[in-house]
C-alpha positions as CSV (number, residue, x, y, z in Angstrom):
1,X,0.0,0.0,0.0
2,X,1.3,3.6,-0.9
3,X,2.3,5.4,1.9
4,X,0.3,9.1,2.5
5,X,1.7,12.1,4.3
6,X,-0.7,13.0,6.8
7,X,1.0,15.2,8.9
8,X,4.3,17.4,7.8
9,X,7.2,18.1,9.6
10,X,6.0,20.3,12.8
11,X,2.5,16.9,13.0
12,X,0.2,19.6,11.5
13,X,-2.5,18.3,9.7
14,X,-2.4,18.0,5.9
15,X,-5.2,20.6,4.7
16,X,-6.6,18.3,2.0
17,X,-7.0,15.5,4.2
18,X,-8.6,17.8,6.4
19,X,-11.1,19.1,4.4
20,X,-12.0,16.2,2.7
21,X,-12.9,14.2,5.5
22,X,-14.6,17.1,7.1
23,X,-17.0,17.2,4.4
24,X,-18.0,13.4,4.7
25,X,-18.5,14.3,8.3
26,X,-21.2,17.1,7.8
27,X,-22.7,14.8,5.3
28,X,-22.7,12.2,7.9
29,X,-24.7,14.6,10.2
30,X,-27.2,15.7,7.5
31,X,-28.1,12.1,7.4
32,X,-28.9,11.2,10.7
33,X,-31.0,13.9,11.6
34,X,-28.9,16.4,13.1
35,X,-27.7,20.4,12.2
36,X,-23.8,20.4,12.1
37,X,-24.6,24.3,11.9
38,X,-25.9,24.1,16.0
39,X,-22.9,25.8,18.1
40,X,-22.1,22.0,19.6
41,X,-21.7,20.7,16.8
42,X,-20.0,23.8,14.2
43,X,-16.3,22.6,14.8
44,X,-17.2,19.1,15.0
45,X,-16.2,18.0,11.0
46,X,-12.7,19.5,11.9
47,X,-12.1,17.6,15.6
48,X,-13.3,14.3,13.6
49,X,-11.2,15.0,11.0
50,X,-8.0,15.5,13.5
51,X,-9.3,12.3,15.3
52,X,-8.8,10.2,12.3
53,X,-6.2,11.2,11.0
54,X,-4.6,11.0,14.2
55,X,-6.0,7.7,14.6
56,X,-4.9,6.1,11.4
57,X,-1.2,7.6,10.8
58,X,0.1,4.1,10.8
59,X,-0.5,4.1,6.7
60,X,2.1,6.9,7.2
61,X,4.6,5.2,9.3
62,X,7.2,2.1,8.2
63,X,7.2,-1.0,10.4
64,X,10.2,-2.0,8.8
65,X,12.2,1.4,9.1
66,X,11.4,1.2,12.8
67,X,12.8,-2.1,13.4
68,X,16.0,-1.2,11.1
69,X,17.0,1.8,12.8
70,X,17.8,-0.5,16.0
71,X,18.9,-4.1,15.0
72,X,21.9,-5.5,16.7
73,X,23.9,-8.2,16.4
74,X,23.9,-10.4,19.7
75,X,24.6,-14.3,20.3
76,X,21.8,-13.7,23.1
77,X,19.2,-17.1,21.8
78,X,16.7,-17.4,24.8
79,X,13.4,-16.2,24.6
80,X,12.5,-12.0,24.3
81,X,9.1,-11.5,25.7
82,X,7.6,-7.6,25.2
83,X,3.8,-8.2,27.1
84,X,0.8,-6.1,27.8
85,X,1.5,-3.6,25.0
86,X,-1.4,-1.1,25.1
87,X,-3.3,-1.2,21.4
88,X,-5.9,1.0,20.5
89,X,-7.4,0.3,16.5
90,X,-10.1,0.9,14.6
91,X,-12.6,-2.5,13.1
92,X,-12.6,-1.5,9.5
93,X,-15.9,-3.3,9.3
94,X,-17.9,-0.9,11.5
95,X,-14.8,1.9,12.0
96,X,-15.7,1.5,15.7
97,X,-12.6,0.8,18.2
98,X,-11.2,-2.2,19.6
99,X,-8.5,-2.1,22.1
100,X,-6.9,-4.3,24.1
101,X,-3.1,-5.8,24.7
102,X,-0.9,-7.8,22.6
103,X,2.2,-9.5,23.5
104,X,5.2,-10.2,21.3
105,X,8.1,-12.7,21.7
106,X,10.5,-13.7,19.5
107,X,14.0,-16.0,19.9
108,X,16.7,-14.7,18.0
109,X,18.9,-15.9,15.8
110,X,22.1,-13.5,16.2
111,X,20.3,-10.5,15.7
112,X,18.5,-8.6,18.7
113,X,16.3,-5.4,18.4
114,X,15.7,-2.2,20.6
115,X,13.1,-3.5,23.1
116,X,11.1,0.5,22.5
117,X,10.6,-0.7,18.8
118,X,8.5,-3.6,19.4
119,X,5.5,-1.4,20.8
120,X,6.0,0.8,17.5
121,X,6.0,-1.2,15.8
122,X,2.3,-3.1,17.4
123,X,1.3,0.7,16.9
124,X,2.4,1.4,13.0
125,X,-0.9,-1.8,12.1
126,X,-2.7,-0.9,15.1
127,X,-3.0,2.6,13.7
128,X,-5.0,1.7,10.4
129,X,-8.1,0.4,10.0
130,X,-8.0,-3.6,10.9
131,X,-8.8,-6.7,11.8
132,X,-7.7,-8.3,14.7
133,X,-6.1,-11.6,12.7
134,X,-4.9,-9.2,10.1
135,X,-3.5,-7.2,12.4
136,X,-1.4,-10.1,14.5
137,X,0.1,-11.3,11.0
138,X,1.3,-8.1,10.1
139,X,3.1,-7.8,13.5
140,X,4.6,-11.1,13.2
141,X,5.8,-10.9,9.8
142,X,7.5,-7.5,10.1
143,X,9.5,-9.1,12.9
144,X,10.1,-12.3,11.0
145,X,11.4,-10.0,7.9
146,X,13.3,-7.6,9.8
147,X,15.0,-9.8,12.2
148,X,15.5,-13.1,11.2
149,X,14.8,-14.7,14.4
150,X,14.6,-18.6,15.1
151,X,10.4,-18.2,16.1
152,X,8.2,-15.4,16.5
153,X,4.8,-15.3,18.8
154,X,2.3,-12.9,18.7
155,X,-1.0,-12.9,20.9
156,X,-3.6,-10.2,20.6
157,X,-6.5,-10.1,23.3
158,X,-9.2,-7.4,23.1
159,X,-12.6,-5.7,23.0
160,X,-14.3,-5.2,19.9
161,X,-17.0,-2.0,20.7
162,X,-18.9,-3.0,17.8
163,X,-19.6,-6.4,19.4
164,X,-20.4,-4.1,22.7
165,X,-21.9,-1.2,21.7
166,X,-24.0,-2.9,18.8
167,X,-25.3,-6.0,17.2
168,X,-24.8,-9.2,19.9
169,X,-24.1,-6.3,22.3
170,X,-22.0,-8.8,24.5
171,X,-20.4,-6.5,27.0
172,X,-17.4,-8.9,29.0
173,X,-16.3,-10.7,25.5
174,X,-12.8,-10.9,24.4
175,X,-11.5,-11.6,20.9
176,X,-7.7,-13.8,21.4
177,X,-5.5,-14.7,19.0
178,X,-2.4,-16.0,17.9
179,X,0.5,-16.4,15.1
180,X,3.5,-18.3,15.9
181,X,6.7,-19.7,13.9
182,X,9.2,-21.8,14.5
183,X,9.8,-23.2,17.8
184,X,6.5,-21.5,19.5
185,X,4.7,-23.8,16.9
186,X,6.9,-26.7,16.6
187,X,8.2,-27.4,20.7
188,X,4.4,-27.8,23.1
189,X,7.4,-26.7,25.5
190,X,8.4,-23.9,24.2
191,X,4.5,-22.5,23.5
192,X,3.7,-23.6,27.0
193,X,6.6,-21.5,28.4
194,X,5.4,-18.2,26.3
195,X,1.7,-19.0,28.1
196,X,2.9,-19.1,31.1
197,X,5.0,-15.7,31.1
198,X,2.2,-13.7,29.7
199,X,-0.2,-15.2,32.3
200,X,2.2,-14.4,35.0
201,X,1.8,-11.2,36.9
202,X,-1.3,-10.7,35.1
């Protein structure tokens, strides 16, 4: 997917995108019955606007640029557990939030990353419109490519509003899931001892 600049150097928002989305907005309000001229409502289009843009500047970002500027070699080969990273997303379905946490290990293979760049890097897909297994792929496979590791896990637990908010309105569910390589899906011992660490302390 092309990359689009939404925000130039000093994170001001791009005019066009602005305006563009602004407009939908007022439409939006025509259509359900209210007057986007009322005083509540009058800078509305342009806080929505700002919200979205804000809210999808991963299409903007580079996973792989992230994880480049800090690789390092290391003969380090045990496990590397980042857990309970914060994710906040929007279901491209119903562009309604989910949020949750995921947690990412991987067991490298000579090559160790900055530990910061993992969240970022959560937070370069989670910032796009998603969905929550498309969303775990991409996280492991930017890892995969940029690292070379032995295995990679990633485990993604969270709340989908538009489950909550709308249709089955189930309000304590939890959407989980999972992509794993090498040894986290080939050694039971291995996966068991990722479970265990992201269950502990939790």
């Amino acid at each position: 997917m092309e990359k689009r600049a939404l925000f130039n150097e000093e994170l001001s928002y791009d005019a066009h995108s602005l305006e563009a989305i602004g407009e939908g907005v007022v439409g939006t309000l025509n259509a359900i019955g209210e007057d986007p001229k009322r005083e509540g409502l009058l800078k509305t289009p342009e806080r929505v606007a700002k919200a979205m843009l804000f809210l999808t500047q991963g299409y903007a970002q580079s996973a792989s640029e992230i994880l480049q500027s800090a690789v390092f070699e290391e003969s380090y080969d045990e496990m590397i557990l980042v857990k309970d990273i914060e994710i906040y997303s929007m279901c491209e379905h119903h562009m309604v939030p989910f949020f949750g946490k995921a947690h990412v290990a991987y067991i490298p293979d000579g090559r160790i990353v900055g530990l910061s760049k993992i969240p970022r890097v959560v937070d370069v897909f989670a910032r796009r419109l998603q969905v929550q297994e498309r969303l775990t792929l991409q996280i492991r496979d930017a890892i995969e490519e940029a690292l070379r590791p032995q295995g990679v896990a990633v485990v993604i637990e969270a709340t989908h509003l538009c489950m909550v908010m709308r249709g089955v309105q189930k309000q304590n569910s939890i959407t989980t899931t999972s992509s794993m390589s090498g040894p986290f899906l080939e050694n039971t011992h291995t996966r068991a001892e990722l479970m265990r660490l992201i269950k502990s302390g939790s």
